[in-house]
BAFI-3210 file (N, C-alpha, C; in Angstrom, 3 decimals, decimal comma, padded with zeros to 6 digits):
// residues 184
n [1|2|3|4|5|6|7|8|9|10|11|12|13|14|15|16|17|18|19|20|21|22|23|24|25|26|27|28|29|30|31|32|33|34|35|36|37|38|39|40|41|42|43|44|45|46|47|48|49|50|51|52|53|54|55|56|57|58|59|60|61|62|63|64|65|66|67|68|69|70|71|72|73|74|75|76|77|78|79|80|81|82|83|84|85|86|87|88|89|90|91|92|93|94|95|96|97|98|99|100|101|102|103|104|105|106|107|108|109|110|111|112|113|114|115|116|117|118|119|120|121|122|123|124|125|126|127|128|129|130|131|132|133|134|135|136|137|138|139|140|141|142|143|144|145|146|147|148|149|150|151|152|153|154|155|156|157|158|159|160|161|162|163|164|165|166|167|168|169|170|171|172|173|174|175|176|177|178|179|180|181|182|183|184]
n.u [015,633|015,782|014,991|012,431|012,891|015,397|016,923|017,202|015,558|013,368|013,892|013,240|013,389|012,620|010,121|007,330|004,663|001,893|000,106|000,489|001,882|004,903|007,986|011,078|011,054|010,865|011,530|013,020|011,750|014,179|013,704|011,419|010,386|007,832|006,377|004,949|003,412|005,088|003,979|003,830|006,103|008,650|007,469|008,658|009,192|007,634|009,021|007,054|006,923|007,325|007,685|007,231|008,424|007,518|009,128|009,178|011,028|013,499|013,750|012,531|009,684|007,579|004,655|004,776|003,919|003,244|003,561|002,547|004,915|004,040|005,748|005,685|005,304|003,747|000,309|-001,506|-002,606|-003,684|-002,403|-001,931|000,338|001,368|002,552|001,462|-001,590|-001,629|-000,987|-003,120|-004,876|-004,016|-004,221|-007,206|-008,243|-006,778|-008,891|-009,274|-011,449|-012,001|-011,700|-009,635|-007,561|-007,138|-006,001|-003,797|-001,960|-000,721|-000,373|-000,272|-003,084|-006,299|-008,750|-011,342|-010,267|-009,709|-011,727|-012,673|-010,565|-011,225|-014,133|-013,418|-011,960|-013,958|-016,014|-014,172|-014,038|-014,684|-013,100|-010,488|-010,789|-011,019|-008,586|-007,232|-008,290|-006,579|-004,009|-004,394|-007,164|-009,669|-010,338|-011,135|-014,244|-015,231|-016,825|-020,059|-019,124|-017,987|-015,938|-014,037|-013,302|-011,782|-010,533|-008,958|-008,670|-006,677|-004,702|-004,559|-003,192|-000,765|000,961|000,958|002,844|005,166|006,212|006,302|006,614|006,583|003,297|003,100|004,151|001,798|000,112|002,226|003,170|001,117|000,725|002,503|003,062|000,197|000,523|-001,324|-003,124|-003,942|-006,021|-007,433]
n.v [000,043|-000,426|-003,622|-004,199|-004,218|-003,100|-000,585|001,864|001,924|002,909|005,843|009,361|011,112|009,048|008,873|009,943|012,574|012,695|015,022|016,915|015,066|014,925|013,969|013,284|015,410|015,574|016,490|015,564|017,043|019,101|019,329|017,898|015,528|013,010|012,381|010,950|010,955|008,407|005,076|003,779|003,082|005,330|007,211|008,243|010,258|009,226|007,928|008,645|008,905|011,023|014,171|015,688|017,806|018,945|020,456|023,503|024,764|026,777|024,762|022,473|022,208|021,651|021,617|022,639|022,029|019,931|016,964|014,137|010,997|007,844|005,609|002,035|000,535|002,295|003,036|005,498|008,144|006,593|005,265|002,410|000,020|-001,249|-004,271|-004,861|-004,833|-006,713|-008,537|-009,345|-009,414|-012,067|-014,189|-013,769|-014,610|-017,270|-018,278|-017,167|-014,995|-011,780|-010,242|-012,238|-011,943|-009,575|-009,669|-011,501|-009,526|-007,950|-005,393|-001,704|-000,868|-000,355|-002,572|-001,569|-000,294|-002,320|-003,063|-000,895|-000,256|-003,162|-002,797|-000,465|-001,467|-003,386|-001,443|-001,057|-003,118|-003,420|-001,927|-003,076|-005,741|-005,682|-004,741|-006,888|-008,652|-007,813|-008,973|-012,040|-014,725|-015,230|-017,036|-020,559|-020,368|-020,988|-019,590|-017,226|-014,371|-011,215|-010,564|-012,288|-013,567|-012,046|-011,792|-014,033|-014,021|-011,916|-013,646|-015,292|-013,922|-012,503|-014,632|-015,813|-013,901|-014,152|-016,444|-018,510|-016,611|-014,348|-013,478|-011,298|-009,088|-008,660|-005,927|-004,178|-005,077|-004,851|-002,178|-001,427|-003,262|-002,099|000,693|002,171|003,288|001,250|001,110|003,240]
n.w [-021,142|-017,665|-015,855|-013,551|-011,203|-010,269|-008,744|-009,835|-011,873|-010,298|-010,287|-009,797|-012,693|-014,560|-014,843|-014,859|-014,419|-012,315|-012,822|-015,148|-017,045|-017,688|-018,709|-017,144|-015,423|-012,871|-009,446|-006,136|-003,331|-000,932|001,691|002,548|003,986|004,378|007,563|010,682|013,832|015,454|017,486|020,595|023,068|022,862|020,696|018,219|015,372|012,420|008,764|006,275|003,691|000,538|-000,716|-004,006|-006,688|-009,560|-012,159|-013,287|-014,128|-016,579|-019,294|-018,760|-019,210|-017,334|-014,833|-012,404|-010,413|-006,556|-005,372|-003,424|-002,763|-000,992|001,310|000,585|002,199|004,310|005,190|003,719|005,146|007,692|010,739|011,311|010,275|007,023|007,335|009,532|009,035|007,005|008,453|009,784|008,061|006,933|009,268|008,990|007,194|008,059|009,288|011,838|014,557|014,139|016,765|017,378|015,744|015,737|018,435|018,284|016,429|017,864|017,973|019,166|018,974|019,531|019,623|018,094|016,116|014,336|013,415|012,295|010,416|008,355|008,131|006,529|004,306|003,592|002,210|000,105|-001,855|-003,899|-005,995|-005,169|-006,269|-008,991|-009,663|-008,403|-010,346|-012,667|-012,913|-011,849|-011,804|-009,963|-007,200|-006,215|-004,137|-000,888|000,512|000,599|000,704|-000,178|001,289|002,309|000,096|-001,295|000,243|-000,330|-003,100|-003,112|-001,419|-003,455|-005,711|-004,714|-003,576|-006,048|-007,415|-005,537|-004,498|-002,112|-000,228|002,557|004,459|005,848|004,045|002,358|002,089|001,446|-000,933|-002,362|-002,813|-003,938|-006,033|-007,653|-007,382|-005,790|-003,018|-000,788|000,785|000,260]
ca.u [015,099|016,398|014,063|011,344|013,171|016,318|016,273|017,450|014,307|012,474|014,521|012,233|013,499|011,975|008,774|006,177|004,350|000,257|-000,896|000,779|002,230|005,495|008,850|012,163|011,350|010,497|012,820|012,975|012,097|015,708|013,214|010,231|009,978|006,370|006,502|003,993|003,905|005,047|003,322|004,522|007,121|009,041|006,377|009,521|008,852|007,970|008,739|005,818|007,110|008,651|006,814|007,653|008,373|007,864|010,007|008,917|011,805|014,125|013,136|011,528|008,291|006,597|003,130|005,457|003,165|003,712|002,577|003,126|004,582|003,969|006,230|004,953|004,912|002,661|-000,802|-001,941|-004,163|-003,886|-001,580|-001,766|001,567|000,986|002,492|000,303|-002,603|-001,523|-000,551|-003,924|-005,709|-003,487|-005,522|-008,709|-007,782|-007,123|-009,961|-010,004|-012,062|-011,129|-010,926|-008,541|-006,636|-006,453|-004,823|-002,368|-001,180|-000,030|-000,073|-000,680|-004,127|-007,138|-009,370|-012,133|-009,293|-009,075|-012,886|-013,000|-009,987|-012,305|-015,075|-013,237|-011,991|-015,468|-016,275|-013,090|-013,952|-014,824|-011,670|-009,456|-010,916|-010,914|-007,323|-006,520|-007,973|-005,626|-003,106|-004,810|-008,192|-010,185|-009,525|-012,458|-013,913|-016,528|-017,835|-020,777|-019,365|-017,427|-014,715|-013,033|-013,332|-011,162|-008,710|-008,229|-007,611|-005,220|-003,358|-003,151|-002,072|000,594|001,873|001,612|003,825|006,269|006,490|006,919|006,828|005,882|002,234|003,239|004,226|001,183|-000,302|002,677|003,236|-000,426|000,207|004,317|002,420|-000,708|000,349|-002,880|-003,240|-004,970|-007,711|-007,831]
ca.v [000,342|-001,489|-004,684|-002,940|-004,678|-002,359|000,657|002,938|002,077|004,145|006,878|010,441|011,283|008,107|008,506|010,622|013,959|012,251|016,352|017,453|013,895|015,337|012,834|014,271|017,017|015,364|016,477|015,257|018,300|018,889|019,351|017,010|014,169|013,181|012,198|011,211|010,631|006,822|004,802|002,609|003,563|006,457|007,612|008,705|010,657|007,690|008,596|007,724|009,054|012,181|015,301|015,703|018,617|018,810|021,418|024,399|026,111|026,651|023,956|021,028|022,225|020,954|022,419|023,554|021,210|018,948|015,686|012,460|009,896|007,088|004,567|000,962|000,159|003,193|002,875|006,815|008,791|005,489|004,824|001,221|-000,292|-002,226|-005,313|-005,315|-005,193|-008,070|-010,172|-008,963|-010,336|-013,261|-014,224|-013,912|-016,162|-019,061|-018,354|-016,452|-014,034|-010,301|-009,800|-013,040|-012,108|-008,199|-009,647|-012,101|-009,120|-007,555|-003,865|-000,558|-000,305|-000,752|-003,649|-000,840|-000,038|-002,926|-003,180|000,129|-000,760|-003,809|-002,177|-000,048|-002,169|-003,907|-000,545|-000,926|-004,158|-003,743|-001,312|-003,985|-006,840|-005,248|-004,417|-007,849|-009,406|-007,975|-010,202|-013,721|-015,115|-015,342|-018,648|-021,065|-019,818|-021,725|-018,383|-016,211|-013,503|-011,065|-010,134|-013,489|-014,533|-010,900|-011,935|-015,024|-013,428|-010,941|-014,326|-016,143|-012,871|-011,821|-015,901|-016,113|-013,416|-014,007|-017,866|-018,980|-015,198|-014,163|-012,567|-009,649|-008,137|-008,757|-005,366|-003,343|-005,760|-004,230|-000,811|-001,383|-003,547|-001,531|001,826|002,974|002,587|-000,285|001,376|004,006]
ca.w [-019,821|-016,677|-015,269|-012,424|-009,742|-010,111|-007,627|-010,869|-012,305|-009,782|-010,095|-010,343|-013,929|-015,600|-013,783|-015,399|-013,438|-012,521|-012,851|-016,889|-017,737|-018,572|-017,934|-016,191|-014,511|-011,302|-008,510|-004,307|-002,268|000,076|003,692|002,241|004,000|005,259|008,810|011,704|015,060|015,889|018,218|020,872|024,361|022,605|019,954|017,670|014,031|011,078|007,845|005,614|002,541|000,307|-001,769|-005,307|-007,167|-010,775|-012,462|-014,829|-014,678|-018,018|-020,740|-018,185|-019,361|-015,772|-014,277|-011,088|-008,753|-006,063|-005,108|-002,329|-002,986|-000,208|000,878|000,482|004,084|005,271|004,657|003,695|006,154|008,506|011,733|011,279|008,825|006,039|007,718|010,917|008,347|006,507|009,385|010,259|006,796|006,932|010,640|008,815|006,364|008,708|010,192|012,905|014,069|013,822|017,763|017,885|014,521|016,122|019,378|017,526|015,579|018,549|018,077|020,109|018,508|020,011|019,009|017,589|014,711|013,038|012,862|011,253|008,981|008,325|007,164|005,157|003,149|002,959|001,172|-001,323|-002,472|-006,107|-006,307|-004,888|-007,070|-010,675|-009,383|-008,376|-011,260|-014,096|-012,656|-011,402|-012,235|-008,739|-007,163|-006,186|-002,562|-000,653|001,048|-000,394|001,411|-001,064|002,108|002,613|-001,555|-002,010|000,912|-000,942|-004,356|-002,646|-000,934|-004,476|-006,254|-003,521|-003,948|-007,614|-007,885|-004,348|-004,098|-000,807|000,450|004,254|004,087|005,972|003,126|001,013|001,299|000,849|-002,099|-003,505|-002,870|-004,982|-007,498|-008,454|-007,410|-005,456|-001,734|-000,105|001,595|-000,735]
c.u [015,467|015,440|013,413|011,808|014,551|015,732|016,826|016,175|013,245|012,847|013,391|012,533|013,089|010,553|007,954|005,003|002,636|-000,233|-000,593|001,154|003,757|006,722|009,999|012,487|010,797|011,947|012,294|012,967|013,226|014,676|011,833|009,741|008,268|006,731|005,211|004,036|003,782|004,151|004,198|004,959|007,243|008,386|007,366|008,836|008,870|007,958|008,393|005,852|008,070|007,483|008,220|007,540|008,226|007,948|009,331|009,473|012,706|013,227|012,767|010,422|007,342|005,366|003,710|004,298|003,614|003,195|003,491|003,348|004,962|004,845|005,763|004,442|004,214|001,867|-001,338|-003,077|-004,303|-002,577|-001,077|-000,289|001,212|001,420|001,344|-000,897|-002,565|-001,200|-002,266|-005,113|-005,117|-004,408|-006,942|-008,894|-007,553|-007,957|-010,454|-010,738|-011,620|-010,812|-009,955|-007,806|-005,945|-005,399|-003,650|-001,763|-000,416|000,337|-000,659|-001,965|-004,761|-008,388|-010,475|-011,413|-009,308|-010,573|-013,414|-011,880|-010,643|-013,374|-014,740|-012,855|-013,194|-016,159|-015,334|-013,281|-013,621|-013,630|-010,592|-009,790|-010,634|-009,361|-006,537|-006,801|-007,452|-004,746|-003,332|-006,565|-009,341|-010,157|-010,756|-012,344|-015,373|-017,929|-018,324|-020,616|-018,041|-015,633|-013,684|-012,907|-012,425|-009,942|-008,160|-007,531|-006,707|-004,027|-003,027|-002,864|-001,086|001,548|002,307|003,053|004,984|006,076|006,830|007,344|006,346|004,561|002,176|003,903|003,291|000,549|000,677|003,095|002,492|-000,117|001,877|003,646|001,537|-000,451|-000,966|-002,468|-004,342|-005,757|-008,131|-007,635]
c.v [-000,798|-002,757|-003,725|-003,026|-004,067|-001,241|001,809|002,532|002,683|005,546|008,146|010,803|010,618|008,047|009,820|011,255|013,153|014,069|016,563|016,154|014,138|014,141|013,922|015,704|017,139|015,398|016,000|016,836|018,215|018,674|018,843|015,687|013,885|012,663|012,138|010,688|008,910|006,518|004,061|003,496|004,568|007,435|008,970|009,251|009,053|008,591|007,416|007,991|010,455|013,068|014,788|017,077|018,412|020,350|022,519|025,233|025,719|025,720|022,923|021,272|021,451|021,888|023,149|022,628|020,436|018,265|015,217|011,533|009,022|006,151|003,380|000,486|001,043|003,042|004,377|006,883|007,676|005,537|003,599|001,277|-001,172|-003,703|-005,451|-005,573|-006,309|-009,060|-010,444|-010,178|-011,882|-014,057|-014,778|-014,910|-017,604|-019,211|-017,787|-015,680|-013,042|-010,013|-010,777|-012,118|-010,680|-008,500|-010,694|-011,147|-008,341|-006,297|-002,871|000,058|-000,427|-001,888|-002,534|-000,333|-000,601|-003,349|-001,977|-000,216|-001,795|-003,445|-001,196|-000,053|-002,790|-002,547|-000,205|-002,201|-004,246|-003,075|-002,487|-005,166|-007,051|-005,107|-005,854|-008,486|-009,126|-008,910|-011,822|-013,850|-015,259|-017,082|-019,061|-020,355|-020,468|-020,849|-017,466|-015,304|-013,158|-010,467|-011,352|-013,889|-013,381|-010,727|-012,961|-014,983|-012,409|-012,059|-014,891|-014,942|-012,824|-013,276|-015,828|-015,670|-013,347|-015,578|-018,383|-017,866|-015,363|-013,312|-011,629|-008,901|-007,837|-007,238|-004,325|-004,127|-005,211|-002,888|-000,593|-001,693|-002,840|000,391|002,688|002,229|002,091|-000,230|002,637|005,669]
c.w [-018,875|-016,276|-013,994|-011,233|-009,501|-009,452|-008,973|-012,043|-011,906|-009,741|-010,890|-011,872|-014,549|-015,272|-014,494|-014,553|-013,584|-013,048|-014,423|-017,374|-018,143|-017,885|-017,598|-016,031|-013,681|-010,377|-007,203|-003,936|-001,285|001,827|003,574|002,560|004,331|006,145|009,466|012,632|014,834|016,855|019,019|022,165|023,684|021,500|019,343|016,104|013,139|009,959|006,832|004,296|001,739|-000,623|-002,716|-005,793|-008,930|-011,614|-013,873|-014,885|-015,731|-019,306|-020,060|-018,492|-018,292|-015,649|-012,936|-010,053|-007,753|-005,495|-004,248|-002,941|-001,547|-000,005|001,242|001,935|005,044|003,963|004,473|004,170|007,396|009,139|011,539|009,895|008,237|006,682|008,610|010,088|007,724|007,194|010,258|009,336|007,005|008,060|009,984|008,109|007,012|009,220|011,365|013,032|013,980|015,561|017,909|016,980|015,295|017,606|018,985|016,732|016,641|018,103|019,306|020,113|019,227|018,802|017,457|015,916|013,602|012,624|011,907|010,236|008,252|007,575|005,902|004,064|002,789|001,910|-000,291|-002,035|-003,889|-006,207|-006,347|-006,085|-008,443|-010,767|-009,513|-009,620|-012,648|-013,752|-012,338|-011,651|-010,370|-008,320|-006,153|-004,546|-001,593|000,276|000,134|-000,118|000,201|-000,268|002,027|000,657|-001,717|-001,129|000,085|-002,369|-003,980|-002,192|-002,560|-005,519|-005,548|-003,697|-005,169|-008,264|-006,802|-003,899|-002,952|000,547|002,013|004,411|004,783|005,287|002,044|000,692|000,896|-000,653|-003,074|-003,672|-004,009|-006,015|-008,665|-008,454|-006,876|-003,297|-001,280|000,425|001,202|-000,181]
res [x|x|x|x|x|x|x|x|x|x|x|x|x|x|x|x|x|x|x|x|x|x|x|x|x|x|x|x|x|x|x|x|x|x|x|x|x|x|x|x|x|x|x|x|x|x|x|x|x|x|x|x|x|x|x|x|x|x|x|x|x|x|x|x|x|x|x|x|x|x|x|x|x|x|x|x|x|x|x|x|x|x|x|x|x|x|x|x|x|x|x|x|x|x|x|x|x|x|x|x|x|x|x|x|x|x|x|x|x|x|x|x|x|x|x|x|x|x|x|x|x|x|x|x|x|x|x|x|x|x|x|x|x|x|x|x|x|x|x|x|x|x|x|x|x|x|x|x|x|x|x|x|x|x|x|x|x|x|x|x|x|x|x|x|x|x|x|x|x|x|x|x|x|x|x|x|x|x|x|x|x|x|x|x]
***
């Protein structure tokens, strides 16, 4: 089997169906992209990902269903992109507060956005944490608050494993690494 960081290691045939479990007899739909309106001046189509088919015709033994899969840099069901969110977390982390951190990230949002993205990760916590800690141990945190102690095990996971990385990539990093999306 190739190393994970080859692009023929994602390829749909080695990849196993979440609905029957069965392996290659996942195909790309031909007119499947997902798409949604951009934001911004020309508020152009984004594409946020691709359906899946999985095959039960001849001997693929498939369930015939089809599923999303997401790509790392859209956040599912959310406008916002996985960078702006992490340049977003990153902010909170040095300290700012959330209306500075939301106008240093410089998007089309409105402030009210990133307080509801905000909270809703404050409702994914334990998801995110049990998540982060198969990979890194939680790393000392001098706040009793369980939001900032679960940005900080998301920054030293996202380092441990990207050395010297740029933290606007940390949460599409989470959603490549663990396979689940980041606000659930």
């Amino acid at each position: 089997m190739p190393p994970p960081w080859t692009p023929s290691f994602f390829t749909l045939k080695r990849q196993r169906c979440p609905h029957c479990g069965k392996f290659e007899g996942l195909n790309r739909h031909r007119h499947s992209r997902l798409t949604d309106k951009g934001f911004g001046v020309h508020c152009e189509r984004l594409v946020r990902g691709q359906r899946v088919y999985c095959s039960n015709r001849n001997r693929r033994g498939g369930c015939g269903r089809t599923f999303a899969i997401c790509l790392a840099e859209a956040l599912p069901r959310h406008g916002v992109d996985a960078a702006a969110l992490s340049r977003l977390l990153a902010a909170l982390l040095a300290g700012q507060s959330l209306k500075a951190a939301a106008e240093a990230v410089r998007t089309p949002f409105a402030l009210e956005t990133f307080y509801h993205l905000c909270a809703r990760m404050r409702r994914r916590l334990d998801a995110l944490r049990v998540l982060l800690c198969r990979d890194t141990a939680p790393p000392a945190c001098v706040s009793a608050d369980a939001f900032p102690q679960t940005l900080a095990h998301l920054r030293a996971t996202f380092l441990a494993a990207n050395p010297g990385a740029d933290m606007s990539g940390m949460c599409a990093w989470f959603q490549m690494r663990f396979q689940r999306p980041f606000l659930g």
